[in-house]
Backbone as XML, in Angstrom:
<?xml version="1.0"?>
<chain id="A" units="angstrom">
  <residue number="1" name="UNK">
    <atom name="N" x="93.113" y="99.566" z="148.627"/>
    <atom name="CA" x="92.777" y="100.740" z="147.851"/>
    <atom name="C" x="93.062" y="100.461" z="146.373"/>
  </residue>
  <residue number="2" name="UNK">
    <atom name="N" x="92.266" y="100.592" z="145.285"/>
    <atom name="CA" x="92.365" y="100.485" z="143.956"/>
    <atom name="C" x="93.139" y="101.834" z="143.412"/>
  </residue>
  <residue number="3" name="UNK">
    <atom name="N" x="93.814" y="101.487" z="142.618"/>
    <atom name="CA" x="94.578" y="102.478" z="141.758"/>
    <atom name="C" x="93.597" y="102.688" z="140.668"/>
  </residue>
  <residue number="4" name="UNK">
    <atom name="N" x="93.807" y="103.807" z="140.123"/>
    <atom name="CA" x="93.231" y="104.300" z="138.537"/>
    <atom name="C" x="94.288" y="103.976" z="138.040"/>
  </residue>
  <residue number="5" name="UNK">
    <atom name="N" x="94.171" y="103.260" z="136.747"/>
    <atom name="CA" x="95.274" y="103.255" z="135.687"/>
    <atom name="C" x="94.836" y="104.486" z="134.493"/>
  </residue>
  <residue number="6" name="UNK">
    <atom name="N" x="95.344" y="105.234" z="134.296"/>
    <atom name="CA" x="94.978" y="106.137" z="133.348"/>
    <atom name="C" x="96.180" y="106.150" z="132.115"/>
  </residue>
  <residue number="7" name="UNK">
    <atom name="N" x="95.485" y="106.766" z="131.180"/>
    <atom name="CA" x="96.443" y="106.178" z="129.676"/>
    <atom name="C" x="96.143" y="107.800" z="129.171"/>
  </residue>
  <residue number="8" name="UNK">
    <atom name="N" x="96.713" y="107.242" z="127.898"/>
    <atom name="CA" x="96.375" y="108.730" z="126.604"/>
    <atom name="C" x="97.262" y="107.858" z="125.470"/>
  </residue>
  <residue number="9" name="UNK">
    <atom name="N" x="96.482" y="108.279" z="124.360"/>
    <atom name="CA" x="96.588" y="107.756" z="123.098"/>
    <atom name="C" x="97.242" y="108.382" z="122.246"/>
  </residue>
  <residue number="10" name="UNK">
    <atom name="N" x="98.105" y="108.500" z="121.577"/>
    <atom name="CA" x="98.653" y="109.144" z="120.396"/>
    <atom name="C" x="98.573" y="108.062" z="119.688"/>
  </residue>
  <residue number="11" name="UNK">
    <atom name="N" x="97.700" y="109.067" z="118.287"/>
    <atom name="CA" x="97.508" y="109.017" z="117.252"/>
    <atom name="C" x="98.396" y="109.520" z="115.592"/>
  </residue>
  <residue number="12" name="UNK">
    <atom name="N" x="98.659" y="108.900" z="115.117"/>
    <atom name="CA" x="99.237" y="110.141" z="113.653"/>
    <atom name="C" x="98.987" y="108.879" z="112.389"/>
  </residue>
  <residue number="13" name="UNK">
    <atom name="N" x="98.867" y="109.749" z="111.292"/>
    <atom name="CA" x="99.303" y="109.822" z="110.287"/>
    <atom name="C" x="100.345" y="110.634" z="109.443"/>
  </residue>
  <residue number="14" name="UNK">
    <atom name="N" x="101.070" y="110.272" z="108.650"/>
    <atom name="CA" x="102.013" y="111.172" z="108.041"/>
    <atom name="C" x="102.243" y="111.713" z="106.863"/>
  </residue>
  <residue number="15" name="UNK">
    <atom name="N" x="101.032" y="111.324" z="106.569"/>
    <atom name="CA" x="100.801" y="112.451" z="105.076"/>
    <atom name="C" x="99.465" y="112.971" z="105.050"/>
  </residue>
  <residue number="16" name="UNK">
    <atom name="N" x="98.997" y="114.190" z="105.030"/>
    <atom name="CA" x="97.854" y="115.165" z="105.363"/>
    <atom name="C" x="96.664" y="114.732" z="104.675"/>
  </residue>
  <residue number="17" name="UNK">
    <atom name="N" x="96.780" y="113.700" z="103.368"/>
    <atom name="CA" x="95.835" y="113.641" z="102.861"/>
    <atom name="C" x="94.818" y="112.301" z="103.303"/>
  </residue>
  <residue number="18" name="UNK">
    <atom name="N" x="95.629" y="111.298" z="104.115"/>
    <atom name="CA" x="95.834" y="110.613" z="105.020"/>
    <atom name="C" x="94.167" y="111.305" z="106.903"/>
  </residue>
  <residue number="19" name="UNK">
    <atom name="N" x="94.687" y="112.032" z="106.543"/>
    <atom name="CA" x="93.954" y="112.971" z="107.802"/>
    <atom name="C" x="92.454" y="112.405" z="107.422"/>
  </residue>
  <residue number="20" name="UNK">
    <atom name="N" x="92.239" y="112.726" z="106.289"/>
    <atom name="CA" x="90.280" y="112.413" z="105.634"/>
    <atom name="C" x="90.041" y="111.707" z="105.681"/>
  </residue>
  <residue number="21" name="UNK">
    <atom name="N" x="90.886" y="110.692" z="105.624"/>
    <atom name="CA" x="89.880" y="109.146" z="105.468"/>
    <atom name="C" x="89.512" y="108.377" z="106.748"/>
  </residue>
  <residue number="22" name="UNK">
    <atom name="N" x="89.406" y="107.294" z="107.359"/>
    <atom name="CA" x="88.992" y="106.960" z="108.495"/>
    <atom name="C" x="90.457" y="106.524" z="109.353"/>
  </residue>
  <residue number="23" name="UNK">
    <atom name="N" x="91.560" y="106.353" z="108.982"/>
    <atom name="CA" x="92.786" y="105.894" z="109.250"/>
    <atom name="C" x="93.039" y="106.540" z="110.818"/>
  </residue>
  <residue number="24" name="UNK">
    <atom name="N" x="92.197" y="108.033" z="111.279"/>
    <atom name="CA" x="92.749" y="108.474" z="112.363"/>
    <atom name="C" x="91.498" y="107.656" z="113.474"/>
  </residue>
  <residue number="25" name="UNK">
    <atom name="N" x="90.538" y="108.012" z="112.939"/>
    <atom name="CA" x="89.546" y="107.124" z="113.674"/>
    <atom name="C" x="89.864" y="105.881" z="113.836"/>
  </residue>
  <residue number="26" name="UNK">
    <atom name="N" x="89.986" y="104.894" z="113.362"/>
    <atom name="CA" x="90.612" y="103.380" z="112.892"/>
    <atom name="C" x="91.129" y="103.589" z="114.068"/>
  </residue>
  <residue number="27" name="UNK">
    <atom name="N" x="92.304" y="104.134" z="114.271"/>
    <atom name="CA" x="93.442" y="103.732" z="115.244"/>
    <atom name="C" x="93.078" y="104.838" z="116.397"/>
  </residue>
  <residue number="28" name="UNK">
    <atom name="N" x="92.326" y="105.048" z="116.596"/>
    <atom name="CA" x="91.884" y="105.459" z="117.911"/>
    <atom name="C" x="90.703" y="104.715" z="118.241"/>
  </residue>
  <residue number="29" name="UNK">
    <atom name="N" x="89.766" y="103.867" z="117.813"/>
    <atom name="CA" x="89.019" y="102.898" z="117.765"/>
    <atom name="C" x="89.455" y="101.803" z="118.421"/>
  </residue>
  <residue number="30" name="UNK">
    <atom name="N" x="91.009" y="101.210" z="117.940"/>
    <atom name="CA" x="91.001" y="100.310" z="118.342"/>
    <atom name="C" x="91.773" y="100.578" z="119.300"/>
  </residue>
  <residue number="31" name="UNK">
    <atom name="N" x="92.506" y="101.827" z="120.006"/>
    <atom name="CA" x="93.320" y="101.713" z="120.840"/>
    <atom name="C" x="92.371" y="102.009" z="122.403"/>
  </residue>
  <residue number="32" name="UNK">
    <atom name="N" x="91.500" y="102.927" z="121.922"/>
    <atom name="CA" x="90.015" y="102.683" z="122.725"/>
    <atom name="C" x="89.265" y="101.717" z="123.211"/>
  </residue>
  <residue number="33" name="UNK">
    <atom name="N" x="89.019" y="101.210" z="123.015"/>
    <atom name="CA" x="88.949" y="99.384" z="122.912"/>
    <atom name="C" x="90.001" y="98.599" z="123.563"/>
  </residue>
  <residue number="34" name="UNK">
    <atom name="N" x="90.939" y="98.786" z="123.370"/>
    <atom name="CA" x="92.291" y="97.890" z="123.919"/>
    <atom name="C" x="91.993" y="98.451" z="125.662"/>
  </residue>
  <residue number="35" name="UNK">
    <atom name="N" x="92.124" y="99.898" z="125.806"/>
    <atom name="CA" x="92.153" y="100.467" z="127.122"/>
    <atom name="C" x="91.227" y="99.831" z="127.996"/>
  </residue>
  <residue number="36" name="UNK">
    <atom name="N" x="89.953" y="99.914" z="127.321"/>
    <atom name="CA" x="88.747" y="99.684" z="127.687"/>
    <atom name="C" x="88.727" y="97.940" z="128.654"/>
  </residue>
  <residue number="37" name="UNK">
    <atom name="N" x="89.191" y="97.365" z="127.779"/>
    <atom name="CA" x="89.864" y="95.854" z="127.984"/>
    <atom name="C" x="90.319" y="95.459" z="128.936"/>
  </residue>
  <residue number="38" name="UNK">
    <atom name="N" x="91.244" y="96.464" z="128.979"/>
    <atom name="CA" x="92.700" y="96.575" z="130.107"/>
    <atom name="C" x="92.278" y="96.952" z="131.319"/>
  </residue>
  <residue number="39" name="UNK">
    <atom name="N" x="91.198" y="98.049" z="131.493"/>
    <atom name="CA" x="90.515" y="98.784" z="132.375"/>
    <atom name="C" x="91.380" y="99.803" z="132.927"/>
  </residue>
  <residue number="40" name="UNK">
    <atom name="N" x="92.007" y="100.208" z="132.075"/>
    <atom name="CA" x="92.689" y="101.443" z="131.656"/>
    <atom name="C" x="91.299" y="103.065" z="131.813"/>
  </residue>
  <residue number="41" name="UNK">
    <atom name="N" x="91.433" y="104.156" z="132.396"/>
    <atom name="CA" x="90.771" y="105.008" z="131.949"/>
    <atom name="C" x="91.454" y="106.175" z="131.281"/>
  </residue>
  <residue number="42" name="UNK">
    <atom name="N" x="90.791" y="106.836" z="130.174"/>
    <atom name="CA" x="91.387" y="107.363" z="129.141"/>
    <atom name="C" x="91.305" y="108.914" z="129.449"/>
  </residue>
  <residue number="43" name="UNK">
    <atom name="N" x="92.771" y="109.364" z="129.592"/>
    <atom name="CA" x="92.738" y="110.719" z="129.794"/>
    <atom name="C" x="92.628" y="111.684" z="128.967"/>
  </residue>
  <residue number="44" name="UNK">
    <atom name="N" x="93.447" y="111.465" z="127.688"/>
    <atom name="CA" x="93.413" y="112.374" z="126.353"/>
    <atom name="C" x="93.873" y="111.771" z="125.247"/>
  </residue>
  <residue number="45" name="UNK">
    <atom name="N" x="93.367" y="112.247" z="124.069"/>
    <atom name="CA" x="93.641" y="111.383" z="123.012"/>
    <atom name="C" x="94.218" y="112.499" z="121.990"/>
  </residue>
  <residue number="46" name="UNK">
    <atom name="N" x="95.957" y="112.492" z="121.732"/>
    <atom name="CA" x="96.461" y="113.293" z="120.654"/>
    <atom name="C" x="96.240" y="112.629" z="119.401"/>
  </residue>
  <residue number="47" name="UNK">
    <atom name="N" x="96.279" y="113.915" z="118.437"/>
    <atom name="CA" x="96.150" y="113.555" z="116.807"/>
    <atom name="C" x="96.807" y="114.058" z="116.413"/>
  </residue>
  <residue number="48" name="UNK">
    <atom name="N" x="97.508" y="113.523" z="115.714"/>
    <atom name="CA" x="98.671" y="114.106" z="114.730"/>
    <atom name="C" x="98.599" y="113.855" z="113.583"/>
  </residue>
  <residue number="49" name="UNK">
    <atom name="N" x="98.099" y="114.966" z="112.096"/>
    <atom name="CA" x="97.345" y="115.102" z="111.287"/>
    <atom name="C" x="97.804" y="115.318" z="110.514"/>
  </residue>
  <residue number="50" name="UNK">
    <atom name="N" x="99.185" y="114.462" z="110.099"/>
    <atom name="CA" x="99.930" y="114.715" z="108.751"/>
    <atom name="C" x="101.101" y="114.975" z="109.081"/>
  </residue>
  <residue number="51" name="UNK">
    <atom name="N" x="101.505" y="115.530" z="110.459"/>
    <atom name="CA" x="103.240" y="116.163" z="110.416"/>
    <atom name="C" x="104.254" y="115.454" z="110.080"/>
  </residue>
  <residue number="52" name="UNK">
    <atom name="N" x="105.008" y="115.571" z="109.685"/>
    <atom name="CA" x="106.235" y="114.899" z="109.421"/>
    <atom name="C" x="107.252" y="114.029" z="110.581"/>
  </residue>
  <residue number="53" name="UNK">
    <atom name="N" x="107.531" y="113.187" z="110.260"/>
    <atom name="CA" x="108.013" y="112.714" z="111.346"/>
    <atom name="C" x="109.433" y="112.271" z="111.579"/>
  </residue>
  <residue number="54" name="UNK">
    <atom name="N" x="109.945" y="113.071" z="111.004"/>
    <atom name="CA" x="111.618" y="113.100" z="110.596"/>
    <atom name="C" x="112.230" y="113.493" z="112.119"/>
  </residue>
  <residue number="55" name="UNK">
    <atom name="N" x="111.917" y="114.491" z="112.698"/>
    <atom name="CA" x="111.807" y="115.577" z="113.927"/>
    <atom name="C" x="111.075" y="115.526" z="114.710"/>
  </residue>
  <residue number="56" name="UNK">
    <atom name="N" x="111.279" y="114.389" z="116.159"/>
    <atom name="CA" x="110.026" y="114.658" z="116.989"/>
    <atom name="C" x="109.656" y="115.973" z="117.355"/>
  </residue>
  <residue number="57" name="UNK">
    <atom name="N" x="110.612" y="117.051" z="117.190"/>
    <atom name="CA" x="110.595" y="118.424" z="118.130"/>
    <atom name="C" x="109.937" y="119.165" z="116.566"/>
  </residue>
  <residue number="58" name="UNK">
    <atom name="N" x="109.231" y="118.340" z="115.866"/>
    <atom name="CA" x="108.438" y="119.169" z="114.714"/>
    <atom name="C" x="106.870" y="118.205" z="114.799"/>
  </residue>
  <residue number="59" name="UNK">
    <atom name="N" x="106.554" y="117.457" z="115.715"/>
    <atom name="CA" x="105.395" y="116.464" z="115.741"/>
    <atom name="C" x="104.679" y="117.269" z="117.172"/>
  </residue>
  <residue number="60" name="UNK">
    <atom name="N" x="104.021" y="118.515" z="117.134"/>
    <atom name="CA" x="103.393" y="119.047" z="118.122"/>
    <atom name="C" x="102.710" y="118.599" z="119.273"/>
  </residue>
  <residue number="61" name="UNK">
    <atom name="N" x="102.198" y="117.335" z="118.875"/>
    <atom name="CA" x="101.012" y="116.570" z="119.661"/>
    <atom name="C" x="102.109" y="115.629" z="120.413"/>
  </residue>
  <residue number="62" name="UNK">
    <atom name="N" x="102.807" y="114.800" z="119.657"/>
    <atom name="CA" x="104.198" y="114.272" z="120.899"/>
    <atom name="C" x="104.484" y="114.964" z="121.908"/>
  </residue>
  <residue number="63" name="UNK">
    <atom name="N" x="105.420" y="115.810" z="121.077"/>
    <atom name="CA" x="106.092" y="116.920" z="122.479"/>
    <atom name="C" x="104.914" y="117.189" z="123.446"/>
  </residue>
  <residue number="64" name="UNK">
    <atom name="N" x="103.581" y="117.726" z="123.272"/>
    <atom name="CA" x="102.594" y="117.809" z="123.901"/>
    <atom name="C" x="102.907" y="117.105" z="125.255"/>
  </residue>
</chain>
């Protein structure tokens, strides 16, 4: 019997202005790709869009 390997991606950047440019795509691109590789299937992909990261219990998409 084959197993599913299933994954999920977290993503962040940590400064908001950071969010616009391609930097969140970029790294969900390539971590997409890596899975893909692996034959990994991809369950959900968090973004974390600037929060601070001093406080995991202030990074919404972690705790998620």
């Amino acid at each position: 019997m084959e197993t599913n390997k299933l994954a999920v991606i977290y993503i962040r950047v940590s400064d908001p202005s950071q969010a616009h440019n391609n930097s969140l795509d970029t790294q969900e691109k390539i971590c997409k790709d890596y899975l893909k590789s692996k034959g990994y299937e991809l369950v959900k992909v968090f973004r974390e869009e600037g929060e601070s990261a001093m406080h995991v219990a202030t990074r919404t998409q972690l705790t998620e």
